[in-house]
MIZANU-416005 format. One record per residue (C-alpha): residue number from 1; residue in one letter; x, y, z. Coordinates in nm, 3 decimals. Example, Ala and Ser with C-alpha at 12.3 -4.5 7.8 and 13.67 -1.06 7.14 Angstrom:
BEGIN
   nr  rest        x        y        z
    1     A    1.230   -0.450    0.780
    2     S    1.367   -0.106    0.714
This chain:
BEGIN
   nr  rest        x        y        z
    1     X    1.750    3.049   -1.780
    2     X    1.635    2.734   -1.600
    3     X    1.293    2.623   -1.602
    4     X    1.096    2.657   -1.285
    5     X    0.990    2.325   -1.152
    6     X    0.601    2.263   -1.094
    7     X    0.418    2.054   -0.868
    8     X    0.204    1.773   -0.927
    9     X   -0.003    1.627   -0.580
   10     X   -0.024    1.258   -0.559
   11     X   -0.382    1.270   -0.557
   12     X   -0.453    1.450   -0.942
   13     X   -0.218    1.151   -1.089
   14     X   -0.457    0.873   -1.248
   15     X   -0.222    0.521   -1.307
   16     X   -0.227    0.559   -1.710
   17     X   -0.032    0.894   -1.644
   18     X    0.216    0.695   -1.392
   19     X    0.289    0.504   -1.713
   20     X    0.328    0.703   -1.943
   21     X    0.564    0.919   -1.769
   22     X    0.767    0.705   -1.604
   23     X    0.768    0.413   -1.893
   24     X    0.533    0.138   -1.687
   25     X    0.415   -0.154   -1.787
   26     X    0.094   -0.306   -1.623
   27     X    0.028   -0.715   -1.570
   28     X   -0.239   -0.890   -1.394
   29     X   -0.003   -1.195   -1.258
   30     X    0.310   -1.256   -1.042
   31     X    0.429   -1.518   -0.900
   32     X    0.337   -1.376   -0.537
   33     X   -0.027   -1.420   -0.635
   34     X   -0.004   -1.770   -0.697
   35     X    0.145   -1.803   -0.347
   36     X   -0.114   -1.616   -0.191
   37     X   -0.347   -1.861   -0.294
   38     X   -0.200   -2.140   -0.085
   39     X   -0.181   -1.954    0.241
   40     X   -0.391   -2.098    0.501
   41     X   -0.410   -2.048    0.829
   42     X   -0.523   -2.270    1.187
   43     X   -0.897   -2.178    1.294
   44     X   -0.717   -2.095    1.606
   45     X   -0.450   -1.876    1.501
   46     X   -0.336   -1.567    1.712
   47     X   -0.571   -1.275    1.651
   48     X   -0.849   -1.479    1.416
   49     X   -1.088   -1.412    1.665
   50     X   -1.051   -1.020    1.647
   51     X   -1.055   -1.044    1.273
   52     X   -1.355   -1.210    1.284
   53     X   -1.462   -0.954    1.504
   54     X   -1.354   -0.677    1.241
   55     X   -1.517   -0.812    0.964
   56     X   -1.864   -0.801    1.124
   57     X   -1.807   -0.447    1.242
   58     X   -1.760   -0.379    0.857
   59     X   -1.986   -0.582    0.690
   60     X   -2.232   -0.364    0.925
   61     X   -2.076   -0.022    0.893
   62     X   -1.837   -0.060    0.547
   63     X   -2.137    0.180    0.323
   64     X   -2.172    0.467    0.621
   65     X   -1.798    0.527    0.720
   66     X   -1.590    0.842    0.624
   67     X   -1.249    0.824    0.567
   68     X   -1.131    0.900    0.907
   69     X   -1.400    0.634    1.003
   70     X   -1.297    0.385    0.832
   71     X   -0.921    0.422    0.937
   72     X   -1.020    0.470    1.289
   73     X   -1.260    0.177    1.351
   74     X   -1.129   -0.085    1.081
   75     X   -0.771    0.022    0.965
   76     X   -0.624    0.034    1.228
   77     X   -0.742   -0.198    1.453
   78     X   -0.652   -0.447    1.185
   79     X   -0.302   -0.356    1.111
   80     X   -0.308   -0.359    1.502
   81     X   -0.380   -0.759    1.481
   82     X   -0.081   -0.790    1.195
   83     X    0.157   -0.580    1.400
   84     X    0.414   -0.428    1.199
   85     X    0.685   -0.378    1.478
   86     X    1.048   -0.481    1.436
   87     X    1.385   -0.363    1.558
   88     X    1.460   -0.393    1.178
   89     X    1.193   -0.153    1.047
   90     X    0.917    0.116    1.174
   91     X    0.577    0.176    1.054
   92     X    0.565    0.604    0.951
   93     X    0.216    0.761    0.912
   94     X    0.135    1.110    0.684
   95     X    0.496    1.120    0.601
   96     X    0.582    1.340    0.317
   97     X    0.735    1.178    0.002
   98     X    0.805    1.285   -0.384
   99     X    0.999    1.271   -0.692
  100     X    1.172    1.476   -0.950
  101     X    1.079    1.421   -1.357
  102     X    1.105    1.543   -1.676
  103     X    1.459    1.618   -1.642
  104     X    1.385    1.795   -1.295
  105     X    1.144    2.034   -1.402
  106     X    0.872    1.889   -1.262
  107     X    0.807    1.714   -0.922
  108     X    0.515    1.490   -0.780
  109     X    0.494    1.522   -0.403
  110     X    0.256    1.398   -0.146
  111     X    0.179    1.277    0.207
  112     X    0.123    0.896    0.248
  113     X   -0.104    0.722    0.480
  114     X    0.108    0.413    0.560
  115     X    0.488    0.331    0.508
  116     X    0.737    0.089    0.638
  117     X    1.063    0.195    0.613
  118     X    1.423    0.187    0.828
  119     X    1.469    0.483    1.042
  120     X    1.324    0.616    1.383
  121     X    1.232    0.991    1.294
  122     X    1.275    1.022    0.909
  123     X    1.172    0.744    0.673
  124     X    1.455    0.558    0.459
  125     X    1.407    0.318    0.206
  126     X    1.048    0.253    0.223
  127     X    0.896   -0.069    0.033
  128     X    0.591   -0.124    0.166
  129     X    0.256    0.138    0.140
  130     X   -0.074    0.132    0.274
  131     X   -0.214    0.466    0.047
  132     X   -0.527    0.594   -0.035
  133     X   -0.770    0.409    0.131
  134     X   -1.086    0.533    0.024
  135     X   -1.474    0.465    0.159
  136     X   -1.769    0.264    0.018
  137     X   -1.878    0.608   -0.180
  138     X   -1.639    0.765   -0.283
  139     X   -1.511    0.769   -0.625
  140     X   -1.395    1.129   -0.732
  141     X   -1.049    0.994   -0.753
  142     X   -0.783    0.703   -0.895
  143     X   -0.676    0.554   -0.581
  144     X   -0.429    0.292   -0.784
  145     X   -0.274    0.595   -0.944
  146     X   -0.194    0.781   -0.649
  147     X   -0.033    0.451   -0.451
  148     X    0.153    0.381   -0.804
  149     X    0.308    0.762   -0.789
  150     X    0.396    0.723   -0.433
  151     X    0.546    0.354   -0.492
  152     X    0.794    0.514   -0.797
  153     X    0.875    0.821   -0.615
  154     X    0.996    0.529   -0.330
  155     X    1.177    0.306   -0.614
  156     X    1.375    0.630   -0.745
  157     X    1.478    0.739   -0.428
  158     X    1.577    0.380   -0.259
  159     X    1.840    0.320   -0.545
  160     X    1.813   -0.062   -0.524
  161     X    1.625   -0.349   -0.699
  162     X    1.394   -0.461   -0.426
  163     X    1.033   -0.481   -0.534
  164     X    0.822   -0.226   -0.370
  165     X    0.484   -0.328   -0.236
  166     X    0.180   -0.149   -0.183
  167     X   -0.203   -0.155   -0.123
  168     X   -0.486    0.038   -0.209
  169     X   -0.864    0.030   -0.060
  170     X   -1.170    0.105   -0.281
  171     X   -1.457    0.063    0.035
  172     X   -1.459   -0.298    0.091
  173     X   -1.204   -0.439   -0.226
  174     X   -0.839   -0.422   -0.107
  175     X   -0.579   -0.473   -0.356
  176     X   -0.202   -0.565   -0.357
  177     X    0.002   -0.393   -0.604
  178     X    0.424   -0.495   -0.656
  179     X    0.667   -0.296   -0.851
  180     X    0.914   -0.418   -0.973
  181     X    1.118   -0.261   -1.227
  182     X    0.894   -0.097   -1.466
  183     X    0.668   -0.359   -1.429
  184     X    0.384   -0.394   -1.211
  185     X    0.138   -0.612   -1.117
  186     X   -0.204   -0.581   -0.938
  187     X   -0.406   -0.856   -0.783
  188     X   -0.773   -0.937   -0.750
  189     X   -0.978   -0.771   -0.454
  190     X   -1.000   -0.879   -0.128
  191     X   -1.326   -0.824   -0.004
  192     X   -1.315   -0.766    0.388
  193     X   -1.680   -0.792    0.476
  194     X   -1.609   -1.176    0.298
  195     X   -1.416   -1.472    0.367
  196     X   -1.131   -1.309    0.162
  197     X   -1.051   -1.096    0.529
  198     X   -0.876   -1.435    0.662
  199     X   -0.649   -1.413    0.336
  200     X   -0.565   -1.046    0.308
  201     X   -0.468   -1.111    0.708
  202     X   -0.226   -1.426    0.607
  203     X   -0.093   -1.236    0.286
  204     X   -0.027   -0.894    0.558
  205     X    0.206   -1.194    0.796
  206     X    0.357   -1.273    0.525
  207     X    0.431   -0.946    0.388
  208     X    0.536   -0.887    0.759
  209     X    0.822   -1.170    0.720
  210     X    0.911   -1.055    0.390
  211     X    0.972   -0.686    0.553
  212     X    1.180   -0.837    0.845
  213     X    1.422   -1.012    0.551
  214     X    1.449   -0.734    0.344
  215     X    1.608   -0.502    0.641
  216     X    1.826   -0.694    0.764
  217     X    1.968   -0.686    0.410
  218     X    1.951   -0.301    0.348
């Protein structure tokens, strides 16, 4: 008699689990990183001014917003600034997404926040996440293993070698996370009430470019 499959949510998977169950192996440097670093961009680039703008707003507000808050008034406006919009690829919101284990007996399923993948209605080959963006107090969960679950779930059902990118939000720290096999890599926090808002916003361009590239390819 087969076994009947059981359900894990994104959200109760904490990123030691990701690897042990799926064979992960965590680093703390990529190459990417080190070309993060050199990104710099003219006082009077397009849309400085309303990041500027942003990072006041949060600096203010970043240790009173909710969740909904925070996407609302920060979020959003900000990936507004970046503007994921291409012919190539399509930004997908609370889209549904999981994976089958353990010799299919068990699946890990979930909705995620932010995804750019091909398609118009229904999301193919997704490589870049925005999930799990949490406020200033809360902690009651593992926001890097709930972005890493959703970022293999994404790698096993592509079927290709592209690296999959992804970031997760702890209040003010963002970080970048890139899969890549069964290695992945996690990068320092960019704080967005700091300085560090003017790199996250060059590293999201170039992330932009990257995703323009990569579907024109797939």
């Amino acid at each position: 008699m087969a076994r009947k499959s059981t359900n894990k949510p994104f959200k109760d998977w904490q990123y030691e689990e990701v690897e042990q169950t799926f064979g992960l192996s965590r680093y703390f440097e990529h190459e990417l990183f080190d070309r993060f670093k050199t990104f710099e961009l003219a006082k009077d680039y397009p849309g400085i001014a309303e990041i500027e703008s942003l990072r006041r707003l949060a600096l203010e507000y970043i240790e009173s917003w909710n969740e909904d808050e925070y996407k609302f008034m920060f979020i959003s406006p900000f990936f507004r600034v970046v503007n994921f919009v291409s012919q190539y690829y399509k930004v997908f919101t609370q889209r549904p997404l999981s994976i089958k284990y353990d010799n299919d007996t068990k699946t890990a399923s979930g909705n995620v926040e932010f995804m750019i993948a091909k398609g118009k209605q229904i999301p193919q080959k997704p490589h870049f996440f925005l999930h799990e963006y949490k406020p200033e107090k809360n902690r009651d969960n593992d926001p890097l293993g709930q972005l890493l679950i959703a970022m293999v779930a994404s790698q096993k059902l592509n079927q290709d070698d592209k690296p999959i990118y992804g970031i997760y939000v702890n209040g003010r720290n963002w970080f970048i996370v890139i899969l890549e096999g069964k290695k992945y890599a996690t990068s320092n926090p960019y704080v967005i009430t700091s300085e560090d808002i003017f790199e996250l916003f060059a590293v999201l361009l170039f992330f932009k470019q990257e995703m323009e590239i990569l579907y024109q390819q797939i």
